[in-house]
C-alpha positions as CSV (number, residue, x, y, z in Angstrom):
1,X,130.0,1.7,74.3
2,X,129.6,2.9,70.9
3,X,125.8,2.0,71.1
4,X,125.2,4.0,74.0
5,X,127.1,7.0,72.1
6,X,125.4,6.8,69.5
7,X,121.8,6.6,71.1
8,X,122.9,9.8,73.3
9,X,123.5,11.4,70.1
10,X,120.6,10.0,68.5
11,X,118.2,11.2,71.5
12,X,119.8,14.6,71.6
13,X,118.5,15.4,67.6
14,X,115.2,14.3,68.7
15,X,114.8,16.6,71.7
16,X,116.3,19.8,69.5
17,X,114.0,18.6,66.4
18,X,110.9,18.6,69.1
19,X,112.3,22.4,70.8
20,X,112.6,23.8,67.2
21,X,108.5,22.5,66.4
22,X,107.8,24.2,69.6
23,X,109.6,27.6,69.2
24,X,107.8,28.1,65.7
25,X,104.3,27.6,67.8
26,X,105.5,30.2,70.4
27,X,104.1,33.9,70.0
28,X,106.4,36.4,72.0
29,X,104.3,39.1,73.8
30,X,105.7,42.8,72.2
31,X,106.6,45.2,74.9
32,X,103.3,47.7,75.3
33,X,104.2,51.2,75.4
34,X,103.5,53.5,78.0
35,X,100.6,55.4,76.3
36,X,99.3,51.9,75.4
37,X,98.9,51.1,79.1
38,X,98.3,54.6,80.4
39,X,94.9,54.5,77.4
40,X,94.1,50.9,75.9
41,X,91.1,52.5,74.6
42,X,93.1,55.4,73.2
43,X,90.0,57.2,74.9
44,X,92.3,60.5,74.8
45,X,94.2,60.1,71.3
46,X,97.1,60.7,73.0
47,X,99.5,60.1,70.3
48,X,98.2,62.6,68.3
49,X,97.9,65.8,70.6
50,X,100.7,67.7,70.7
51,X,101.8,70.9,73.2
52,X,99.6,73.2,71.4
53,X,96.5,71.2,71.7
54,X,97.3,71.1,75.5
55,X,98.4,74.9,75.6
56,X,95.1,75.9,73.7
57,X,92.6,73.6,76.3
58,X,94.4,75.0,79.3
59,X,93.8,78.2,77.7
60,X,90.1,77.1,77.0
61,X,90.3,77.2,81.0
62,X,91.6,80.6,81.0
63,X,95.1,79.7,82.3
64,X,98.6,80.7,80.5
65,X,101.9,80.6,81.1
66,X,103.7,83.4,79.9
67,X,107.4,83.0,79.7
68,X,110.0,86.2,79.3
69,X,113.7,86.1,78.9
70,X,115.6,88.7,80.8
71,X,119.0,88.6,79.3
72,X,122.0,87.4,81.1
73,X,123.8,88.8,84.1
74,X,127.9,89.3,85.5
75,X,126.8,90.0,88.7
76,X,124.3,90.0,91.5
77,X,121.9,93.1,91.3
78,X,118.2,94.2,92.7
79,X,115.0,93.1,90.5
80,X,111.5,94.4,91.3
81,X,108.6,93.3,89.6
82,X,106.1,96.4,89.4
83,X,102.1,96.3,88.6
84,X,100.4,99.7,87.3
85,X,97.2,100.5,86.3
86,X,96.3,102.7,83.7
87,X,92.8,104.3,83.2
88,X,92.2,106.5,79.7
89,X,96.0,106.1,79.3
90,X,96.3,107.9,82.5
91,X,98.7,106.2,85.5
92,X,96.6,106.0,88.7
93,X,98.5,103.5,90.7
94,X,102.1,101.6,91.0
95,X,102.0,98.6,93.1
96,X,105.5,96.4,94.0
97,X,104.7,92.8,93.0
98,X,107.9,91.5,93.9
99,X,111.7,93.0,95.6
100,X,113.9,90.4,95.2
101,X,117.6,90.0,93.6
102,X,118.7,88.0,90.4
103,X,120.6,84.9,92.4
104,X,119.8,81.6,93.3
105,X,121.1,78.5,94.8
106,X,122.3,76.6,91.3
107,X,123.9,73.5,93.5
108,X,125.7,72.4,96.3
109,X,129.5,71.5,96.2
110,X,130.1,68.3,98.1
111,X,131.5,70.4,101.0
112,X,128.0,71.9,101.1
113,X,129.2,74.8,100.2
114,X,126.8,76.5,97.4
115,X,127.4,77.7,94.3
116,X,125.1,80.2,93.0
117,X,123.5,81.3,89.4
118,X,121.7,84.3,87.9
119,X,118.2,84.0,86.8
120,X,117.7,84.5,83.0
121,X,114.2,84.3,82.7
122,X,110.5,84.9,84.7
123,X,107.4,82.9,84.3
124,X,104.0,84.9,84.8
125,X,100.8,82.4,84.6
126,X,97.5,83.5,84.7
127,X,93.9,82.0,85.3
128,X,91.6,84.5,84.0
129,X,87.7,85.1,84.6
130,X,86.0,88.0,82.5
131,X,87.4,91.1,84.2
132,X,89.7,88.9,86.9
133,X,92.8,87.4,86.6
134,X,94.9,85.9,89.1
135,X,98.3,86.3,88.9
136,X,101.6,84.0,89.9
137,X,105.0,85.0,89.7
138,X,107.7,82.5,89.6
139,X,111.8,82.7,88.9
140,X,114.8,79.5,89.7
141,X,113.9,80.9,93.6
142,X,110.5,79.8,93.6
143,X,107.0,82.1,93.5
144,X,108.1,85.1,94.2
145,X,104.8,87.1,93.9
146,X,100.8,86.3,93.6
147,X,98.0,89.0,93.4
148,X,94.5,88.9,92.4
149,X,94.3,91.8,89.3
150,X,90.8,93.4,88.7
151,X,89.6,95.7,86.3
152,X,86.0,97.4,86.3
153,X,83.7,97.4,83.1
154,X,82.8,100.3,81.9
155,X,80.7,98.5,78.6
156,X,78.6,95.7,79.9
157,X,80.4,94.0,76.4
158,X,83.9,94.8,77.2
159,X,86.2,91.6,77.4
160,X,90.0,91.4,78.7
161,X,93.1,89.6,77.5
162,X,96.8,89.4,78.2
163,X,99.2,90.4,75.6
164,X,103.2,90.1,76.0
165,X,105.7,92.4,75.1
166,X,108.5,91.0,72.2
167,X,111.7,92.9,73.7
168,X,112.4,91.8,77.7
169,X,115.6,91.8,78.1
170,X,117.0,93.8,81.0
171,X,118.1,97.5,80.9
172,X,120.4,99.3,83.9
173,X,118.1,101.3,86.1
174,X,115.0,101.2,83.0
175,X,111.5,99.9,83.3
176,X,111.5,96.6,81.1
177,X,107.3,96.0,80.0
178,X,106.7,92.6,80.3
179,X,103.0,91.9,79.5
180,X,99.2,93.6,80.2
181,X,96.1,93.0,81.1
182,X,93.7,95.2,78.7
183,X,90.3,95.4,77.6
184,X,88.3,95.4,74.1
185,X,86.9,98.9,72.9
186,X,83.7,100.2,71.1
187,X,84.3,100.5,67.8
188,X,81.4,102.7,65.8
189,X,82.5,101.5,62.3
190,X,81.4,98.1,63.5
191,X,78.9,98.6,66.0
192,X,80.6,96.4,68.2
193,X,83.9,95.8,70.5
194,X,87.2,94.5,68.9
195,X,90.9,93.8,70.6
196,X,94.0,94.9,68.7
197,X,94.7,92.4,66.4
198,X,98.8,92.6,67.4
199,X,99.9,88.9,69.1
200,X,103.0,90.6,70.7
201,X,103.3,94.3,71.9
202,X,106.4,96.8,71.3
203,X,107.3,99.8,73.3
204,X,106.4,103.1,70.9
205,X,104.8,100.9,68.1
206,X,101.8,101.8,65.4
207,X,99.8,98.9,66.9
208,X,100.8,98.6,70.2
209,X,99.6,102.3,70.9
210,X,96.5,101.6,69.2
211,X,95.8,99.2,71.9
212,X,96.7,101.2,75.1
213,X,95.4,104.0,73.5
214,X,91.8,102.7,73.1
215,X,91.8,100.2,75.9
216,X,89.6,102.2,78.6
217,X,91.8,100.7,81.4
218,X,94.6,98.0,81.6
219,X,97.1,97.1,83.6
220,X,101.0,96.6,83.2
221,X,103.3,94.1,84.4
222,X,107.1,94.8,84.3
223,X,110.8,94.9,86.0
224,X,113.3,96.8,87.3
225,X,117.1,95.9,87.5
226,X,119.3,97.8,89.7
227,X,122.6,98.1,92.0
């Protein structure tokens, strides 16, 4: 008995001696990451662009996304989005992008009954092409408005941009600006046309002015929040 006991014990060392000569030949596989299998050939140096990179090509494309904080609301009230045009700083048209109200369905109680928020914010984005620019406008209800925005050359070298306004929050009853459309001017000291240098616009400012002033037409996207 004690022979057999001992060659159990004698063949169980053996086996664990072999599995140990075994497990140092044994490579485990590392886990690939995502990217890794997505690009093997890191064809797109993925892990190196960042959401500017993507932001700048899609702007390369002449899409943005322009985002504007409203402010926060107590209660449910009336919100119309509003497109003018402006021509030598003259108004010649107001058109209603958008008549909607500043609720939406947040979620649904188990009863099905639904509980509902306030927006806090509106998202314009905009493919633009020379003098065209189409226009989507979207809020926590969905798209709420789309229009195709056109302005007319008058200077074969005229270009057009968007700019956003800084300040959006919501006023009672007062026009909020929330972006333009506006074009480049002739500028003799430079024989050429040139854009206002300011990245984002301000009601009454030195710079902004300077801008609408000179731009030969442009047009204006803002709100209005009502009872």
């Amino acid at each position: 008995m004690k022979k057999i006991i001992l060659y159990l014990i004698i063949t169980i060392l053996n086996c664990s001696c072999k599995n140990d000569k075994l497990n140092k030949n044994v490579v485990i596989k590392k886990e690939v990451g995502q990217t890794k299998k997505d690009d093997p050939l890191n064809l797109y140096n993925s892990e190196k662009i960042n959401s500017v990179d993507l932001l700048e090509a899609l702007d390369f494309l002449g899409i943005q996304i322009h985002k504007f904080e409203l402010g926060k609301f107590d209660k449910k009230q009336s919100l119309i989005l509003l497109l003018e045009k402006f021509e030598n700083g003259v108004l010649k048209n107001t058109d209603t992008l958008s008549w909607t109200d500043n609720e939406f369905y947040e979620s649904i109680n188990e009863n099905g009954t639904p509980n509902m928020g306030f927006i806090d914010q509106i998202k314009l984005l905009t493919k633009t092409s020379d003098e065209k620019s189409e226009l989507i406008a979207k809020t926590y209800k969905g798209t709420v408005a789309k229009k195709l925005v056109e302005l007319k050359k008058t200077d074969k070298n005229q270009f057009f941009l968007w700019r956003n306004y800084k300040e959006t929050h919501w006023k009672a009853n007062k026009k909020t600006q929330l972006m333009v459309f506006a074009s480049s001017w002739y500028d003799e000291r430079i024989n050429n046309h040139r854009f206002c240098g300011v990245a984002k616009l301000t009601e009454n400012t030195e710079d902004t002015n300077e801008l609408l002033n000179n731009s030969p037409n442009y047009l204006m996207v803002s709100y209005k929040v009502f009872e």
